[in-house]
Backbone as CSV, one residue per row, in Angstrom:
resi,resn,N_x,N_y,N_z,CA_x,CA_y,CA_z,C_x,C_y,C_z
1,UNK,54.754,-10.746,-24.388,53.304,-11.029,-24.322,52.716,-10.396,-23.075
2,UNK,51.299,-9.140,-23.007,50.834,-8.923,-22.443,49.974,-9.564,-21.642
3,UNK,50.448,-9.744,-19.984,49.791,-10.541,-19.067,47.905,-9.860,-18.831
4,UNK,47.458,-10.755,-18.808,45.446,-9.721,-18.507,45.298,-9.319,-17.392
5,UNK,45.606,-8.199,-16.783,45.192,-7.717,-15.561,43.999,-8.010,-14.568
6,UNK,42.584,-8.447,-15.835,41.709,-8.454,-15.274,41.292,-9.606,-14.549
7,UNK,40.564,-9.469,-13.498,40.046,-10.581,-12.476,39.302,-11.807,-13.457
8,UNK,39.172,-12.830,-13.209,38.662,-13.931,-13.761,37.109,-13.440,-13.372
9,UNK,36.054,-13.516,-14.561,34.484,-13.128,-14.332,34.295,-14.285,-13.223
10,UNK,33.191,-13.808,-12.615,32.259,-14.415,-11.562,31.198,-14.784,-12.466
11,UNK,31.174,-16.158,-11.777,29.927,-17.016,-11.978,28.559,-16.717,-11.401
12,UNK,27.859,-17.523,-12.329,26.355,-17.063,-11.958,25.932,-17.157,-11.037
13,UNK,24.960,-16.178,-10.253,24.865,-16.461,-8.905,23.659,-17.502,-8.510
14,UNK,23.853,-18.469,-7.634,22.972,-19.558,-7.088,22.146,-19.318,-7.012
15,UNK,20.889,-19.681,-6.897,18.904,-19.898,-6.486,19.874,-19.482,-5.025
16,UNK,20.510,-19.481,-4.209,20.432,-19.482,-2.739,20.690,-18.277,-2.768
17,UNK,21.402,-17.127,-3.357,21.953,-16.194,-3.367,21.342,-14.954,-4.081
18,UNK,20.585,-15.677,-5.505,19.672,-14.549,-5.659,17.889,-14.086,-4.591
19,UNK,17.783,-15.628,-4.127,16.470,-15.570,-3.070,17.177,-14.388,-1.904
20,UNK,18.214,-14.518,-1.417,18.782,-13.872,-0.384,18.832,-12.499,-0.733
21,UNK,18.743,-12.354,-1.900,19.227,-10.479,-2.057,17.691,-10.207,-1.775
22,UNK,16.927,-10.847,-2.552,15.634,-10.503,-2.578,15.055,-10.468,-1.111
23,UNK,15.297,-11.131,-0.252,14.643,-11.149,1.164,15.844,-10.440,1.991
24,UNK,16.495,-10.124,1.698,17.557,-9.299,2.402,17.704,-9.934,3.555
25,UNK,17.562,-11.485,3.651,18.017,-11.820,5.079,19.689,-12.700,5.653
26,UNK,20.215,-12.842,4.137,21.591,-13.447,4.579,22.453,-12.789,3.629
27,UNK,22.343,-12.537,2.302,23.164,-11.518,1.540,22.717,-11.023,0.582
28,UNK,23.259,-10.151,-0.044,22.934,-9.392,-0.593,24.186,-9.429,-2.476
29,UNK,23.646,-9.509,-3.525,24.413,-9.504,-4.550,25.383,-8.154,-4.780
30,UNK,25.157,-7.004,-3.909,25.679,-5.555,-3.852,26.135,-5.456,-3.064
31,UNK,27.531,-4.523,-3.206,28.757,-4.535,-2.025,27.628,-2.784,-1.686
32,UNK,28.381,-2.196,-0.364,27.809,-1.380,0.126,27.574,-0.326,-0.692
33,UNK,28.806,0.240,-1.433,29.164,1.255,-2.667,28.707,1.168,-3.377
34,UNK,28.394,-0.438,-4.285,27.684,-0.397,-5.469,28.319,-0.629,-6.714
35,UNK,30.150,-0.477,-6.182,30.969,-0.605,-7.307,30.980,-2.388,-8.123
36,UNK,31.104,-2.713,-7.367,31.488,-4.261,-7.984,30.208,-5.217,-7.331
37,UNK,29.664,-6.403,-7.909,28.638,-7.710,-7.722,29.299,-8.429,-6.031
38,UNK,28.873,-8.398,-5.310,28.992,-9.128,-4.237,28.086,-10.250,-4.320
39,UNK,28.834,-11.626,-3.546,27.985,-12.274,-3.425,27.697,-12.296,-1.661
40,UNK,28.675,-12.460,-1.245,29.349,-12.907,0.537,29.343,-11.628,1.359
41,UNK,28.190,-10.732,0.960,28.313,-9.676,1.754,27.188,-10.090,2.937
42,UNK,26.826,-9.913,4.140,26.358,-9.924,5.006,25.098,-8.480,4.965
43,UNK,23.787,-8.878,5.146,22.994,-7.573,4.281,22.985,-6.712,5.462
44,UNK,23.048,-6.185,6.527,23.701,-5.325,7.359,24.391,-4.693,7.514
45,UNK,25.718,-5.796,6.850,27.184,-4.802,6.601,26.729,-3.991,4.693
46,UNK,25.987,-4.646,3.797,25.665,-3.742,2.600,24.431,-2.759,2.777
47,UNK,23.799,-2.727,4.002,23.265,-1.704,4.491,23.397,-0.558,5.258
48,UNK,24.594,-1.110,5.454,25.556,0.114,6.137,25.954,1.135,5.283
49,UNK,25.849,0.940,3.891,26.240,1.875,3.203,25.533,2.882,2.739
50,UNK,23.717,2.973,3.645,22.945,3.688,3.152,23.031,4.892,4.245
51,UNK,23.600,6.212,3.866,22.787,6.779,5.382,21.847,6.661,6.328
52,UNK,20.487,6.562,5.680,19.352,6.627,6.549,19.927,5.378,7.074
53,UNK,19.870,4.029,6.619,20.168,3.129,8.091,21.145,3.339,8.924
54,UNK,21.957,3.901,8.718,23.224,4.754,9.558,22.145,5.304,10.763
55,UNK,21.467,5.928,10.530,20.836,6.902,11.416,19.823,6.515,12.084
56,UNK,19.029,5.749,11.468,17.918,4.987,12.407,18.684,4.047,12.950
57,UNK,19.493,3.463,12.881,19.974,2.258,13.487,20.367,2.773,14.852
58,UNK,21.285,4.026,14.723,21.620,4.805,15.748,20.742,5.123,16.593
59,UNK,19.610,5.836,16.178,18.371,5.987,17.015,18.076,5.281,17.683
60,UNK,18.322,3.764,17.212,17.381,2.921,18.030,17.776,2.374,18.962
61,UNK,19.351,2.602,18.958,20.500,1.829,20.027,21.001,0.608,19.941
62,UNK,20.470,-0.157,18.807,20.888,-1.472,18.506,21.854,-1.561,17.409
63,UNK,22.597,-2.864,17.797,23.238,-3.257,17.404,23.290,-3.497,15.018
64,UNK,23.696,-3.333,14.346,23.043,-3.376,13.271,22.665,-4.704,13.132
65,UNK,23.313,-5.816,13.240,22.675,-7.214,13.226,21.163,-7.072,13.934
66,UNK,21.319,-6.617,15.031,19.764,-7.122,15.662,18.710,-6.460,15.117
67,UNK,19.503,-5.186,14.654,18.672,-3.724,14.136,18.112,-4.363,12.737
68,UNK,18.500,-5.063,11.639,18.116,-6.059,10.727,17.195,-6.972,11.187
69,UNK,17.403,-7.886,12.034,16.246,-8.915,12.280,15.365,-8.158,13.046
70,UNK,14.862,-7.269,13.575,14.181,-7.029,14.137,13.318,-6.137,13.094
71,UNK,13.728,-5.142,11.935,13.225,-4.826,10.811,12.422,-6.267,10.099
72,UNK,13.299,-7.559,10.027,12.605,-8.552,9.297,11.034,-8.962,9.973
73,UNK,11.574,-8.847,11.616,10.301,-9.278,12.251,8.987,-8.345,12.596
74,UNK,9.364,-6.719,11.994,8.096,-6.128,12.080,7.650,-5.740,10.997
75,UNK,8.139,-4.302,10.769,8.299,-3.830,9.398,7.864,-4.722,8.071
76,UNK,8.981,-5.147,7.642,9.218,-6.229,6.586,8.561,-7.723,6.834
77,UNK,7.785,-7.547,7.722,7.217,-9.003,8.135,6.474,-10.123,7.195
78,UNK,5.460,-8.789,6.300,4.424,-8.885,5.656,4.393,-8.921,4.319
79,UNK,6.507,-8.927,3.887,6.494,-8.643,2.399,7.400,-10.525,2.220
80,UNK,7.269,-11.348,1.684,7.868,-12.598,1.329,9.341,-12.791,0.952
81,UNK,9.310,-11.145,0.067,10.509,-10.847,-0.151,10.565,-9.116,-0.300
82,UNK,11.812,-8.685,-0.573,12.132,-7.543,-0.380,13.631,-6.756,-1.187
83,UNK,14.022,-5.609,-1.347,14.969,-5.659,-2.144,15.441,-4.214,-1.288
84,UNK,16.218,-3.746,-1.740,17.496,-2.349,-0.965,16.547,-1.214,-1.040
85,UNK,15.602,-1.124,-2.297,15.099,0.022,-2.620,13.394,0.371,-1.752
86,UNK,13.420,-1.169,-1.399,11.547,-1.147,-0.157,12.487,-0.419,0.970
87,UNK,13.454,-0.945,1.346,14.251,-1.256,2.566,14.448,0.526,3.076
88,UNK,14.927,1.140,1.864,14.975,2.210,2.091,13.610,3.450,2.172
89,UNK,12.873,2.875,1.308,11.230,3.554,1.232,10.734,3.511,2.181
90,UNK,11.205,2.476,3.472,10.583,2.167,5.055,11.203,3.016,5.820
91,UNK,12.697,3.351,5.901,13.414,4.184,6.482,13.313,5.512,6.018
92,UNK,12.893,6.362,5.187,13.282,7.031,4.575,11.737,7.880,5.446
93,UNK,11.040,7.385,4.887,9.072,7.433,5.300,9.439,7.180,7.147
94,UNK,9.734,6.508,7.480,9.633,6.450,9.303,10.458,7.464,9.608
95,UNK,11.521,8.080,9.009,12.817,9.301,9.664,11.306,10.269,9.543
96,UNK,10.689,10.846,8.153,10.134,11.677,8.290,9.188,11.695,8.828
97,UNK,8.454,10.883,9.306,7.022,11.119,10.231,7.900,10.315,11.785
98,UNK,8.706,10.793,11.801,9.344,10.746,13.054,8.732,8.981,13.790
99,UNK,8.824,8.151,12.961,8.282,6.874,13.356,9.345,5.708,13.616
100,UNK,9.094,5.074,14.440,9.790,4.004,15.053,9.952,2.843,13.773
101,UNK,10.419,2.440,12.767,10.733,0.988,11.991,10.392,-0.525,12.460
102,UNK,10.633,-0.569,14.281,11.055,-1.783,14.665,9.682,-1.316,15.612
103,UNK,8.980,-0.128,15.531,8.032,-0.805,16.757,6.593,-1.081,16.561
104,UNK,6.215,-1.311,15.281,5.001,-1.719,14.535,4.285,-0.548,14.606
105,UNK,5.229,0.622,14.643,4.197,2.160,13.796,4.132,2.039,12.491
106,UNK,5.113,1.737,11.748,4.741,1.466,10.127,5.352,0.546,9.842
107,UNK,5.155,-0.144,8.144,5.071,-1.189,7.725,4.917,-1.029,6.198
108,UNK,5.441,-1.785,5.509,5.403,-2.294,4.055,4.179,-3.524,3.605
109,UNK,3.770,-2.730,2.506,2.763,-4.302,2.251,2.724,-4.054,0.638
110,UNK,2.616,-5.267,-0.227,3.038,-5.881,-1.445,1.602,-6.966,-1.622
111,UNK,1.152,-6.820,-2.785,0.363,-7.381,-3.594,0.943,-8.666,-3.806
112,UNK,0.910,-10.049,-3.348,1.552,-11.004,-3.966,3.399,-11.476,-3.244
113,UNK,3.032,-12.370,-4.075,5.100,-12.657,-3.009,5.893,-12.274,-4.452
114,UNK,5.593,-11.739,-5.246,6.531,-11.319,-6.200,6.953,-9.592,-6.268
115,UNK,7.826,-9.425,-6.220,8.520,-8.192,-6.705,8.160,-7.540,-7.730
116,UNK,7.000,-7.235,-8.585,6.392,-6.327,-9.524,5.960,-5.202,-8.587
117,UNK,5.880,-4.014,-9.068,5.859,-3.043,-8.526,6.270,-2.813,-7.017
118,UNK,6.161,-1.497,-6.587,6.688,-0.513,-5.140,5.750,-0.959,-4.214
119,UNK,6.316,-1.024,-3.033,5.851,-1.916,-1.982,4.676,-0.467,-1.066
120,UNK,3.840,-0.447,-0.738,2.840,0.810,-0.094,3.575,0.951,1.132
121,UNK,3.433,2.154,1.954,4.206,2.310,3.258,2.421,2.464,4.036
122,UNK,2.061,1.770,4.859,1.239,1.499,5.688,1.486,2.005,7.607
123,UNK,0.514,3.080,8.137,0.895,3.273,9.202,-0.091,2.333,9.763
124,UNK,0.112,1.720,11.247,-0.752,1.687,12.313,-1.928,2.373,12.999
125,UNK,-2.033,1.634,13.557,-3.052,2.742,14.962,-2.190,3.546,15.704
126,UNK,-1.237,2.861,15.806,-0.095,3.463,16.893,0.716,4.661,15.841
127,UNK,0.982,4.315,14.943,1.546,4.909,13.999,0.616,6.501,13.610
128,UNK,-0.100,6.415,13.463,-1.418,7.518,13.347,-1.058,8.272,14.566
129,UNK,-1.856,7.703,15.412,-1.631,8.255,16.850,-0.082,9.287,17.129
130,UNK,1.054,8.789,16.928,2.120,9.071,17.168,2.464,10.298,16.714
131,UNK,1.952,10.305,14.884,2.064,11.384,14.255,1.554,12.679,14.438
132,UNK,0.129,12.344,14.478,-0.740,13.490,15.317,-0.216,13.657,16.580
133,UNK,-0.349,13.122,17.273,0.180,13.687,18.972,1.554,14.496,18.981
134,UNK,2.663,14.025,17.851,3.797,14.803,18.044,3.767,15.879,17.338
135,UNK,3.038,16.179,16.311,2.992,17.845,15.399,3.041,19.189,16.413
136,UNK,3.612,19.922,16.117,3.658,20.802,16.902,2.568,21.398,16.957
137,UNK,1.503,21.774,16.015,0.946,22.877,15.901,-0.277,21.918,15.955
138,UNK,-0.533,20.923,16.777,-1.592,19.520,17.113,-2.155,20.695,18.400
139,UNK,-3.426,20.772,18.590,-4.388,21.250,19.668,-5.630,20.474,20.278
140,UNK,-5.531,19.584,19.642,-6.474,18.403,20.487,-7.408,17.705,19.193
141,UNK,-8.384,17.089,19.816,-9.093,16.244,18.487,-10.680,16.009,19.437
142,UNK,-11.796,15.816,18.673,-12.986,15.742,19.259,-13.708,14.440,17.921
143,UNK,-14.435,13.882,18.961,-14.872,12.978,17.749,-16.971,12.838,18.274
144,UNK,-17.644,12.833,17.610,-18.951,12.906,17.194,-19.097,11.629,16.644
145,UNK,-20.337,10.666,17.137,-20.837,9.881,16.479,-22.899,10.266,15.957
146,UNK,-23.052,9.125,14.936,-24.646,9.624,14.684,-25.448,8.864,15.876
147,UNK,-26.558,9.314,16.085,-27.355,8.402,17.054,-28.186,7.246,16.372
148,UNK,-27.910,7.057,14.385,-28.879,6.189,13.782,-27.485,5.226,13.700
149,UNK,-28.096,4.193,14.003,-27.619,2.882,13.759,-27.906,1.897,12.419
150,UNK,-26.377,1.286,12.042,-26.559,0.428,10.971,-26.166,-0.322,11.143
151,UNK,-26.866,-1.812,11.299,-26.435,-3.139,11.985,-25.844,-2.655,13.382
152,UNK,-26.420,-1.784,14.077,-25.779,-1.908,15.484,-24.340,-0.830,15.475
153,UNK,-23.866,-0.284,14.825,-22.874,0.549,14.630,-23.375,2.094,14.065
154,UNK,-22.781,3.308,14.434,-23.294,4.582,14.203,-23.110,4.498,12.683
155,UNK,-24.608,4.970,12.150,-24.355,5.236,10.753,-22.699,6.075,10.350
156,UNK,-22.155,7.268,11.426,-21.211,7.887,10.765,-20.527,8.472,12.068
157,UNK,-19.486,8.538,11.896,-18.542,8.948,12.911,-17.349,10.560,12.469
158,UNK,-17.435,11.538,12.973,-17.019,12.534,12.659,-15.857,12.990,13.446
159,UNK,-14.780,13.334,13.002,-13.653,13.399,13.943,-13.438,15.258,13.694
160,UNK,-12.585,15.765,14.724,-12.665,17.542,14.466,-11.039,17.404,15.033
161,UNK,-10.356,17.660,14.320,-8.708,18.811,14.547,-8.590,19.638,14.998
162,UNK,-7.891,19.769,16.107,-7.810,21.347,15.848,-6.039,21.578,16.226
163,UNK,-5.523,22.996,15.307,-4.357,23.694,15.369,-3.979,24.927,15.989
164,UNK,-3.224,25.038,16.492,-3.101,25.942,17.090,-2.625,27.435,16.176
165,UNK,-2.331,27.027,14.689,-1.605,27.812,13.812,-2.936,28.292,12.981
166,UNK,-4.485,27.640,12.859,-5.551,27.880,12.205,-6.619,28.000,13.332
167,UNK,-7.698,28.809,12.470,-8.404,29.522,13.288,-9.846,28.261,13.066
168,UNK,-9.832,28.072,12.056,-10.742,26.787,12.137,-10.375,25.607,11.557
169,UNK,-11.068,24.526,12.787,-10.470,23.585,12.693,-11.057,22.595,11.437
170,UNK,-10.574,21.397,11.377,-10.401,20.126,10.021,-11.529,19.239,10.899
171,UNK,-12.471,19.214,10.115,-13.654,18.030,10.325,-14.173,17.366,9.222
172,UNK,-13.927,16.305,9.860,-14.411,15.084,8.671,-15.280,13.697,9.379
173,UNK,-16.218,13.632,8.467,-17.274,12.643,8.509,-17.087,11.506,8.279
174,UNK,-16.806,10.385,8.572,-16.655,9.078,7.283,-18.440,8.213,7.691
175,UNK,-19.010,7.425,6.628,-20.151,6.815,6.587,-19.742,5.452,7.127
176,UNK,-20.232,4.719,7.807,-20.014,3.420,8.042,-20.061,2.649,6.418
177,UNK,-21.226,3.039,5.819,-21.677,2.096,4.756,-20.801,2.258,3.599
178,UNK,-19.762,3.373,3.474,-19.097,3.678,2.433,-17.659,2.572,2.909
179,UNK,-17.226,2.822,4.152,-16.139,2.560,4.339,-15.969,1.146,5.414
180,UNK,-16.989,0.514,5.396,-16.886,-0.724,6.434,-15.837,-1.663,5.708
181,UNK,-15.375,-2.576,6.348,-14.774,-3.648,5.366,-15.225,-4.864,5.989
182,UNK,-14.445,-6.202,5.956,-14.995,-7.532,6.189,-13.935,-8.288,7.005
183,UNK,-12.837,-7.642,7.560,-11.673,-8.376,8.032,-11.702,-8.661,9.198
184,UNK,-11.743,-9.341,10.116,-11.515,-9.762,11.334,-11.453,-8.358,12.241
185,UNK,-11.224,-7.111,12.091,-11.303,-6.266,12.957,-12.761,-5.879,12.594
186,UNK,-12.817,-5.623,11.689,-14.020,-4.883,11.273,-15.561,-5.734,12.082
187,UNK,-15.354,-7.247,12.144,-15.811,-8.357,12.270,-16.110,-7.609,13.968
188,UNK,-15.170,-7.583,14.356,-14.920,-7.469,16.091,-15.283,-6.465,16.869
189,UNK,-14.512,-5.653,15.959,-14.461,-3.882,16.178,-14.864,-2.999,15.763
190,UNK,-16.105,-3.101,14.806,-16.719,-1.904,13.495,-16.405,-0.799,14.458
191,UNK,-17.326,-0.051,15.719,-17.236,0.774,16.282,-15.752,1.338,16.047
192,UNK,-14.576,0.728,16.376,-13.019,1.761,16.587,-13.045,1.779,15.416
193,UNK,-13.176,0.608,14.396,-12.448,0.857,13.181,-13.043,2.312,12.746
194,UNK,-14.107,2.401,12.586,-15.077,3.641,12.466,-14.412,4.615,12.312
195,UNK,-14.114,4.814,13.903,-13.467,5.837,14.253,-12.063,6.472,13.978
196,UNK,-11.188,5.188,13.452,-10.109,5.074,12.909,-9.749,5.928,11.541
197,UNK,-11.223,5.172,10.955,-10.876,5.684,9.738,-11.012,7.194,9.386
198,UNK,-12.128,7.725,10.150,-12.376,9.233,10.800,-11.039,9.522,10.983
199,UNK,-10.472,9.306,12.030,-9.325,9.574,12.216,-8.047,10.110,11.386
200,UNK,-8.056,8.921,10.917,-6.861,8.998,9.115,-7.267,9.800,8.430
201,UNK,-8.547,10.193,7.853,-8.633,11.207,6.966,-8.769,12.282,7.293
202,UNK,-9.014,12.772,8.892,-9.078,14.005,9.029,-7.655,14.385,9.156
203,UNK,-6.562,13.800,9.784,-5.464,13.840,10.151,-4.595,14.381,8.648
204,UNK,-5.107,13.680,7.382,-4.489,13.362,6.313,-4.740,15.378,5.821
205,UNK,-6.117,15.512,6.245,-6.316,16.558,5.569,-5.424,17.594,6.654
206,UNK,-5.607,17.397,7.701,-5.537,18.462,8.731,-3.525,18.819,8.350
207,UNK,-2.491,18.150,8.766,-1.313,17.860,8.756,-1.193,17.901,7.527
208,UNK,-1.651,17.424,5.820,-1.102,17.134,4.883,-0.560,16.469,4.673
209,UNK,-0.784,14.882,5.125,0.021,13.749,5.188,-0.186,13.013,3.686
210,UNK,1.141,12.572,3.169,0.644,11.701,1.741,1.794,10.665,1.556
211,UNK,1.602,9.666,1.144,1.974,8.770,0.803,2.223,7.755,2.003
212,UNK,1.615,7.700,3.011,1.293,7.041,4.177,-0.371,6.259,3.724
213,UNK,-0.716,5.026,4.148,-1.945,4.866,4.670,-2.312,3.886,5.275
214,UNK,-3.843,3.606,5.556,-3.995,2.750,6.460,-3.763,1.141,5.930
215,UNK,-4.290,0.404,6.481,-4.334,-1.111,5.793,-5.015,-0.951,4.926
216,UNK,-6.621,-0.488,4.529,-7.066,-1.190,4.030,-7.348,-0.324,2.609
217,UNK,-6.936,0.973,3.310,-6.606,1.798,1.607,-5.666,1.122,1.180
218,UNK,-4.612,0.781,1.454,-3.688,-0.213,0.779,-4.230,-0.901,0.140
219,UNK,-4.789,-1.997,0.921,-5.184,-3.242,-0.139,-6.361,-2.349,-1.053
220,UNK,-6.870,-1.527,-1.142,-7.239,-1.271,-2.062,-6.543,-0.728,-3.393
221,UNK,-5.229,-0.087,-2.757,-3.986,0.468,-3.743,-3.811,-0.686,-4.811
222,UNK,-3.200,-1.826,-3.480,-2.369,-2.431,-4.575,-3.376,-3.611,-5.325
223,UNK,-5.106,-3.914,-5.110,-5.703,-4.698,-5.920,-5.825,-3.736,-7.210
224,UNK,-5.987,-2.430,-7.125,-6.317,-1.998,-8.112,-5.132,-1.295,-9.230
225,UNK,-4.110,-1.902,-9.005,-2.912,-1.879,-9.281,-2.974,-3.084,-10.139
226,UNK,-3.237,-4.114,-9.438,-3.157,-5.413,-10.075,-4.164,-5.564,-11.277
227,UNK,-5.537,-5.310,-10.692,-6.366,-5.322,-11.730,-6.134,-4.475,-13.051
228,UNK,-5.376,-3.542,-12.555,-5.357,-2.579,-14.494,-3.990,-2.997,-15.175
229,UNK,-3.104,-4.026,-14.639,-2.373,-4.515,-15.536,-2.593,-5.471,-16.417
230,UNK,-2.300,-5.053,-17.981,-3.204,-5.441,-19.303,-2.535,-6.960,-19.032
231,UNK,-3.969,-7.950,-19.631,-3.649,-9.142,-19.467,-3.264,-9.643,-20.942
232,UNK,-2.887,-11.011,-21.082,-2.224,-11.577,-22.554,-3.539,-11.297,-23.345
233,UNK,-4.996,-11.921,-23.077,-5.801,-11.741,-23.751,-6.664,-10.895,-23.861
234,UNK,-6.137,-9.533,-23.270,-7.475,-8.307,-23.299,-7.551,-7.828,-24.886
235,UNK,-7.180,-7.838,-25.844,-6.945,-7.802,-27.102,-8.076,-8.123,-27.593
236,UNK,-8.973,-7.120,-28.385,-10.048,-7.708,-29.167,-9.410,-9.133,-30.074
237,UNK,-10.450,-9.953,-30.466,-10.493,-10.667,-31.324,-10.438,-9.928,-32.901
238,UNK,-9.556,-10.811,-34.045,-9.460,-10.212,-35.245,-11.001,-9.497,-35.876
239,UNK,-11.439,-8.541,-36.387,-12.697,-8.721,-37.319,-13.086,-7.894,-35.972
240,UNK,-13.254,-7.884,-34.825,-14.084,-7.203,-33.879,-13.774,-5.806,-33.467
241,UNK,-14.786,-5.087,-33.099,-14.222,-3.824,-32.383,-13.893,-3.694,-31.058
242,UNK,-13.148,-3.023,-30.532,-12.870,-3.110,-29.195,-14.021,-2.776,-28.082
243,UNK,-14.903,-1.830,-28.927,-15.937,-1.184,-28.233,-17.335,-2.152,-27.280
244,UNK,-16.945,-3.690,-28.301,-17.784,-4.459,-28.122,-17.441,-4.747,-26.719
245,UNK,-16.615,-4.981,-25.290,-16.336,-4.976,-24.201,-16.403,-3.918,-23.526
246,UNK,-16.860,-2.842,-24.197,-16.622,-1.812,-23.673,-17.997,-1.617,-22.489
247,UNK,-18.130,-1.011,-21.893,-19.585,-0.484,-20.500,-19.955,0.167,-21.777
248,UNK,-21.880,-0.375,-21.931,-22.679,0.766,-22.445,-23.655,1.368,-21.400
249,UNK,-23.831,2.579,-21.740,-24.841,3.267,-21.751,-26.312,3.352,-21.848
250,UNK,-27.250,3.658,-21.371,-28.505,3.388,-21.478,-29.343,3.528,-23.054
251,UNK,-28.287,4.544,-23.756,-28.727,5.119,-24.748,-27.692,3.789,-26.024
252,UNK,-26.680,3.541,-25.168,-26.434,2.900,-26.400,-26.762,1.147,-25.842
253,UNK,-27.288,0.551,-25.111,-27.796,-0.276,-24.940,-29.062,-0.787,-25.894
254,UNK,-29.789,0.260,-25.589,-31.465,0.577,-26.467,-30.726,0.269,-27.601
255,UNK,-29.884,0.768,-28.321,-29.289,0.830,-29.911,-29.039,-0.740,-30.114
256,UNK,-27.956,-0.843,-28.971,-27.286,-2.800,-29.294,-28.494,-3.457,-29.762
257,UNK,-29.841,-3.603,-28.231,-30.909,-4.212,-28.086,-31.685,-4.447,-29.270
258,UNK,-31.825,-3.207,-30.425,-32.455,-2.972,-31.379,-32.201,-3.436,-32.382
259,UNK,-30.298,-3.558,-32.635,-30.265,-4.007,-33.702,-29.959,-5.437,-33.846
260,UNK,-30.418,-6.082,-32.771,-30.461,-7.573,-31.866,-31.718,-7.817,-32.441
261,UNK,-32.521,-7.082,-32.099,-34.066,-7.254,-32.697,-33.956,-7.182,-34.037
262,UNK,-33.886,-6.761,-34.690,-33.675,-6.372,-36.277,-33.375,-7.581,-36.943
263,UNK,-32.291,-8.514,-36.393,-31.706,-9.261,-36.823,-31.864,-10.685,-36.085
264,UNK,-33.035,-10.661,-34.956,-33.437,-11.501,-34.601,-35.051,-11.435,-34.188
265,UNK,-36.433,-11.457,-34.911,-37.285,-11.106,-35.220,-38.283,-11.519,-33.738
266,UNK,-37.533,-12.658,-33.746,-39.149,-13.672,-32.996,-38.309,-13.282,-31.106
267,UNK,-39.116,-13.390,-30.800,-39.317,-13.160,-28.997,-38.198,-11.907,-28.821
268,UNK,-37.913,-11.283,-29.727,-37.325,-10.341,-29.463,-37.448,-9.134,-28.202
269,UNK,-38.644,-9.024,-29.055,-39.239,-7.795,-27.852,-39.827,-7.937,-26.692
270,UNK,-40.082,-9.317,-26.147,-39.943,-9.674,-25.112,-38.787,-9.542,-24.455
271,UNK,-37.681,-9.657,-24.689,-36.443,-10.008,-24.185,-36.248,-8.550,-23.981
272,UNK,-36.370,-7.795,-24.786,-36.066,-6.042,-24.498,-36.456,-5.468,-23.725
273,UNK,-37.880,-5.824,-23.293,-38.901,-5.529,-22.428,-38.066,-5.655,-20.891
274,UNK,-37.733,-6.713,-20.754,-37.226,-7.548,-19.570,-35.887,-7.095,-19.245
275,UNK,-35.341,-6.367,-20.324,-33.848,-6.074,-19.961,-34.244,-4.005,-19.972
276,UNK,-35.218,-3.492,-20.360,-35.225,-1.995,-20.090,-35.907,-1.568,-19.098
277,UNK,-36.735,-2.562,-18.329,-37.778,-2.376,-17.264,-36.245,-2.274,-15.828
């Protein structure tokens, strides 16, 4: 009688153990390789198995334990949870814009505390700054404000690049009124933010920077991420057309309106009146 070589299956893994892979802060369900289900791996020692943390870790002179919590406490601060594949999208994005992980130049941010979709890679002020100042072919920067004021802030703030590799330089305008927001800096600081945002987009154009951005293009990323995922009930009703939710038109408004009237005689055209004026 043939003895079974094979290992006795592993049991399901605990609420304590799958939360942990997900926040990558005590283990991880993946041995470093990838070959076999870990439960008891230490997520440092299964991060060791990625190059890039090989290499930033090195960079940074720390220890890999501390080099982990100190990722949890900047970086990764802002995500509830997290998985191998953000972990690496942070390292991967900071090696190439030559950015620090642990020193709040960039950052991960996530729509929600759930794991549906890719986490945005978000730079700083400092982070911005860093990038531009270290390019080689960086020749200085000039910034222009308007002298008309809106609520007390320059209608528009204009930032200018310049390279040493191009003969003319990258200038860009941003409007206060297009791009203000409502957050506690904006609240405090309209003036820098202003200038900030000047900043980022001229930089973006000037360098060719992509898949980096600021905060608040983010949160605009990932609401509008959220918003176009189809809900249970976006589904016309049986008997209906879909078109009926659809945005009309001025031209096909007049049409709806009309055949509203048609089929509803009395105060009609009052009501039309009031809705084409």
């Amino acid at each position: 009688m043939r003895e079974n070589s094979q290992p006795p299956a592993r049991g399901n893994a605990t609420p304590d153990e799958q939360g942990a892979e997900a926040r990558g802060a005590d283990t991880l369900n993946h041995d470093p390789t990838g070959t076999s289900p870990r439960a008891d791996v230490p997520a440092h020692v299964a991060a060791m198995g990625l190059p890039v943390f090989t290499r930033c870790a090195k960079r940074s002179g720390m220890s890999p334990d501390s080099f982990v919590q100190a990722l949890t406490q900047t970086s990764l601060s802002n995500l509830a949870m997290w998985t191998q594949a953000d972990l690496e999208t942070l390292l991967l994005s900071a090696e190439r814009h030559g950015l620090s992980p642990i020193g709040r130049e960039v950052f991960l941010l996530r729509e929600g505390d759930s794991l549906n979709g890719p986490a945005v890679v978000v730079l700083g002020v400092d982070g911005w700054s860093r990038v531009i100042n270290a390019h080689k072919e960086f020749a200085g920067m000039q910034f222009r404000e308007a002298h008309e004021l809106v609520d007390g802030v320059p209608a528009w703030m204009e930032c200018t690049l310049h390279r040493w590799d191009r003969r003319v330089p990258t200038r860009v305008r941003e409007y206060f009124n297009e791009v203000r927001g409502f957050s506690q800096p904006w609240l405090t600081h309209p003036r820098r933010m202003l200038r900030h945002k000047a900043l980022v987009q001229c930089a973006r154009l000037a360098f060719g920077l992509v898949d980096v951005y600021d905060h608040d293009e983010a949160q605009r990323i990932l609401k509008g991420k959220t918003s176009e995922a189809p809900s249970s009930d976006s589904r016309p009703a049986p008997g209906r057309s879909s078109r009926a939710s659809m945005p009309l038109g001025v031209d096909a408004l007049k049409a709806r309106l009309q055949n509203q009237a048609n089929s509803t005689p009395r105060n009609t055209s009052k009501q039309i009146g009031q809705v084409l004026i």
